[in-house]
C-alpha positions as a Python dict, from the first residue, in 0.01 Angstrom:
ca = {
    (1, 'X'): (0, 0, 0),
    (2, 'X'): (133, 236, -270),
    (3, 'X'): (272, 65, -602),
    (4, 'X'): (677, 161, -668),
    (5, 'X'): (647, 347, -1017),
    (6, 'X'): (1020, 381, -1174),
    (7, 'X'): (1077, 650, -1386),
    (8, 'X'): (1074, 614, -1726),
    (9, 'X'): (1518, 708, -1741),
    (10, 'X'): (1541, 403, -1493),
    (11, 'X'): (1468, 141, -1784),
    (12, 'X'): (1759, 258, -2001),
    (13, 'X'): (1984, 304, -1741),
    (14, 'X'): (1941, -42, -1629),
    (15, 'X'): (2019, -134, -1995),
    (16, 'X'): (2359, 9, -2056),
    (17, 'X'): (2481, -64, -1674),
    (18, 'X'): (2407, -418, -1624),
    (19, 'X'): (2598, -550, -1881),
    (20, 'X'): (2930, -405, -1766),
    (21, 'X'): (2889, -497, -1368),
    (22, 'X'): (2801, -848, -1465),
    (23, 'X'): (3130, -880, -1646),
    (24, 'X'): (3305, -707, -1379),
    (25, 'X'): (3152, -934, -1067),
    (26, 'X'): (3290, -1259, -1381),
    (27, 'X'): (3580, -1077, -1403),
    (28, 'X'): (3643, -1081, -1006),
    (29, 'X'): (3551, -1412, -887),
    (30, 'X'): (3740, -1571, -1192),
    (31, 'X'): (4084, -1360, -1028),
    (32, 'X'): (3920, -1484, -652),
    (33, 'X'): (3906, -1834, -747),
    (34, 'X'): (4281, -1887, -881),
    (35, 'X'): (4412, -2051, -1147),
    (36, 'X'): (4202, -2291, -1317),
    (37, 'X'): (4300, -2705, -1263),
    (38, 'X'): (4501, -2852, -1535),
    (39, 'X'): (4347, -3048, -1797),
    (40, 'X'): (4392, -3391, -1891),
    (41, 'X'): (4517, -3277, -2236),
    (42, 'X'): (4834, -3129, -2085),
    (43, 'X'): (4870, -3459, -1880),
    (44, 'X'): (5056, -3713, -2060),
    (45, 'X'): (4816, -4036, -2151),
    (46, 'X'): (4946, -4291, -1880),
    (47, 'X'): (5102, -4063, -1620),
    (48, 'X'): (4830, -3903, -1453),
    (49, 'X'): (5026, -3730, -1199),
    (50, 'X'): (5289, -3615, -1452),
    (51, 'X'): (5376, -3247, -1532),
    (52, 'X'): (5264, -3091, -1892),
    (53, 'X'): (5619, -3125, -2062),
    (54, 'X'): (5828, -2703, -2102),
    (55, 'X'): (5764, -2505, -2412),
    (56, 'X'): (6005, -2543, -2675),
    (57, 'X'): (6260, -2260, -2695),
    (58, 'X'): (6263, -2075, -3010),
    (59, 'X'): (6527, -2063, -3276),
    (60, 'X'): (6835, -1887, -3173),
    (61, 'X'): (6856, -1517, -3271),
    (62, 'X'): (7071, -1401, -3579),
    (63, 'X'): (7073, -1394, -3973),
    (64, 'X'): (6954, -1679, -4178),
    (65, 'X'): (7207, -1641, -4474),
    (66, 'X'): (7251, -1824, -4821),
    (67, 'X'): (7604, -1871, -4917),
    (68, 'X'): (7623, -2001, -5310),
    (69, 'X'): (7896, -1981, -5570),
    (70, 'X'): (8239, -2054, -5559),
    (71, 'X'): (8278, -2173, -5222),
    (72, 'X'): (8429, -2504, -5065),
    (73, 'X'): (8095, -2598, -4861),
    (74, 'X'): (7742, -2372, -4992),
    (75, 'X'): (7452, -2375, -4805),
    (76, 'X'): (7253, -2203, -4534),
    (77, 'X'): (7458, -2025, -4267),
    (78, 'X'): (7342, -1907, -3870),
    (79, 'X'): (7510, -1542, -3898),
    (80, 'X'): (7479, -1334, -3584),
    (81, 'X'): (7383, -977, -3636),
    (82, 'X'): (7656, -674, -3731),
    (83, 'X'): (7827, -993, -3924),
    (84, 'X'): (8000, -868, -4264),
    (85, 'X'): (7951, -1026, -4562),
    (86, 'X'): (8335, -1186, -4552),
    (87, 'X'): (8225, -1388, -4228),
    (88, 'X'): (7975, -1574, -4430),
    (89, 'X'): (8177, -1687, -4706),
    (90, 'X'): (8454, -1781, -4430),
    (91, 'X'): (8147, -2040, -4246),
    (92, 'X'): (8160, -2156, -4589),
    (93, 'X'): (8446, -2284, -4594),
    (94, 'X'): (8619, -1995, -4807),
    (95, 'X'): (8656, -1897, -5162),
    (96, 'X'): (8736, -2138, -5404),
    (97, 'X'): (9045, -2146, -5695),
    (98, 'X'): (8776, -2033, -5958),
    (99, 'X'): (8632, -1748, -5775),
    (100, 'X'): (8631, -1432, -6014),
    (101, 'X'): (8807, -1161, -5797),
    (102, 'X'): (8695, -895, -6015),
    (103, 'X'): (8322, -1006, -5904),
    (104, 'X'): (8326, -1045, -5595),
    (105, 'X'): (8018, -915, -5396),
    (106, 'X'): (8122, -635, -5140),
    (107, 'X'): (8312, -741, -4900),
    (108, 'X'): (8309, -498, -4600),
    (109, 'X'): (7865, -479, -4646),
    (110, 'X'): (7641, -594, -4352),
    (111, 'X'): (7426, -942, -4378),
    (112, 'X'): (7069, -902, -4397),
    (113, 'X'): (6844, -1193, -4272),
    (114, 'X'): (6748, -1388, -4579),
    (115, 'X'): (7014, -1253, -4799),
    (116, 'X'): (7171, -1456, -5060),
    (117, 'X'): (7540, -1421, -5126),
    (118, 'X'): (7668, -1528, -5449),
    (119, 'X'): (8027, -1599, -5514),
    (120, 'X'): (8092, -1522, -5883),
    (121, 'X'): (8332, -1795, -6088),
    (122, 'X'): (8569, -1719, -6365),
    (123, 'X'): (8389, -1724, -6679),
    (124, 'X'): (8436, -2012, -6907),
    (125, 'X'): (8455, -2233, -6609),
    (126, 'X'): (8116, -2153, -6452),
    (127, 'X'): (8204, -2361, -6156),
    (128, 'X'): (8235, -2716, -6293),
    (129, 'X'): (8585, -2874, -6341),
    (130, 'X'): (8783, -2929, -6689),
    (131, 'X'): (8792, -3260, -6797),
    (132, 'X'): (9172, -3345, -6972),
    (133, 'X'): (9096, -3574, -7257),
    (134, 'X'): (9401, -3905, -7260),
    (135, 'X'): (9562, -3956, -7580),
    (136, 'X'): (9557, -4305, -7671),
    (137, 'X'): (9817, -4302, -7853),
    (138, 'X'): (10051, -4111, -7564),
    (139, 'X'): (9946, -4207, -7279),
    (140, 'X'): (10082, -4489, -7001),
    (141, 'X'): (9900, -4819, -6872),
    (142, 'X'): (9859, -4572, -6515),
    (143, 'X'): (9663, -4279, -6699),
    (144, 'X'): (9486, -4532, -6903),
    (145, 'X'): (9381, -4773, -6625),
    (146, 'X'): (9253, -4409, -6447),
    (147, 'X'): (8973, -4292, -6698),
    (148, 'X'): (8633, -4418, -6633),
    (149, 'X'): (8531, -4756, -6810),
    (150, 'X'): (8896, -4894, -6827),
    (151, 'X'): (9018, -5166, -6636),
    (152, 'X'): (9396, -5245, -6584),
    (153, 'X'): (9354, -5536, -6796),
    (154, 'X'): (9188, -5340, -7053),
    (155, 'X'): (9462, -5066, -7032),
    (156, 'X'): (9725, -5306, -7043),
    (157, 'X'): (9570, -5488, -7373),
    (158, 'X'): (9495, -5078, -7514),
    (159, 'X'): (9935, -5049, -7495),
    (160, 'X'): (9942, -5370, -7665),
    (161, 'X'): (9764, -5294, -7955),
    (162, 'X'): (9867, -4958, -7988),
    (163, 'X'): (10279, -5167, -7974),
    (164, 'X'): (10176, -5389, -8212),
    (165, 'X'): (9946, -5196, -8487),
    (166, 'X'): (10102, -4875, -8454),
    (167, 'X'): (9860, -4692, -8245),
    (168, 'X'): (9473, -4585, -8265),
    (169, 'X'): (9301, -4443, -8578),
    (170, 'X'): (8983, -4380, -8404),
    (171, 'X'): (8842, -4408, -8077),
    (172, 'X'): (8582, -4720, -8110),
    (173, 'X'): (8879, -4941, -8188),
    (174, 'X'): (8852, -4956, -7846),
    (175, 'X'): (8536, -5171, -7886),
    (176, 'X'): (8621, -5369, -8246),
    (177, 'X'): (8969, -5403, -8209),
    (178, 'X'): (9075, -5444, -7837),
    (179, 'X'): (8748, -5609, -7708),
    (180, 'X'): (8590, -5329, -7508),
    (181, 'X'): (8230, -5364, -7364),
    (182, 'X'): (7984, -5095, -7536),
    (183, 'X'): (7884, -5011, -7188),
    (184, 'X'): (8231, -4907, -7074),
    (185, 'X'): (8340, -4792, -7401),
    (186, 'X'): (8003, -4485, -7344),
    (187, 'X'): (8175, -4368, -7030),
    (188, 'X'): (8541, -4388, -7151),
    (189, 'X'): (8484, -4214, -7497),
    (190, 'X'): (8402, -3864, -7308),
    (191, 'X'): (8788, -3873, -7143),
    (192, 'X'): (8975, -4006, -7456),
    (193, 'X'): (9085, -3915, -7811),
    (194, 'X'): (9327, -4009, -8111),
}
């Protein structure tokens, strides 16, 4: 019987086409076969019969903005998109009595995601509030009995002094003369004065 001889191209073209029908005959019996079975990781632990729980859905579209400055509530604002830069200072609650007007940022411009806005203050304020210093020597039991470290009773004995010895030379008389903890008298010597 005569021996089958290939010829010597056969070799390589067995080389380069095997590879790409194996993959191919993988290919169609993994499509054949459907969908693979669920695994017990996608099964919750105690519920073997239970469904793998829905995907989360993402985030809701829009602008992430900053809103900071003088405004009644800063913070970060959901902004949908085409939204001016007036309908993110309005989610914040609107401008406040010390925003500068001569600083404001424009207006009528278009939010970008990530975008900061910054409401400018007056200068000199800077955003925090002026504190109005009480006269001891002027002021009523009410204002007294209002700043920070006074009590009524301690208000009411402050007007008695100031009756009887002709007012306040200096603040800490507040501790020697008129009995006032140390403790109350650091808070309430940042509101008063003679």
């Amino acid at each position: 019987m005569p021996q089958l001889r290939l010829a010597p191209a056969w070799g390589r073209l067995l080389l380069l086409g095997l590879p790409p029908l194996l993959a191919a005959a993988i290919l169609v019996s993994a499509l054949v076969s459907g969908p693979p079975p669920e695994s017990a990781a996608a099964q919750v632990p105690g519920d073997p019969g239970a469904a793998a729980p829905p995907l989360a859905v993402p985030a809701t579209p829009g602008l992430l903005v900053h809103v900071s400055g003088a405004v009644a509530h800063p913070g970060l604002y959901r902004m949908t998109r085409g939204d001016r830069i007036y309908a993110a200072i309005a989610a914040a609650g609107g401008l406040t009595t010390d925003a500068d007007p001569d600083r404001m940022p424009d207006l009528a411009g278009l939010l970008r995601d990530g975008e900061q806005v910054k409401v400018p203050a007056l200068k000199g304020n800077a955003g925090r509030t002026t504190k109005m210093l009480v006269d001891l020597n002027a002021a009523t039991e009410e204002q007294l009995a209002a700043v920070p470290g006074f009590s009524p009773d301690l208000a009411a004995e402050a007007i008695r002094y100031r009756v009887n010895f002709g007012g306040f030379q200096r603040t800490n008389e507040l501790v020697t003369a008129v009995g006032m903890d140390p403790a109350a008298f650091a808070i309430a010597k940042k509101y008063v004065r003679v």
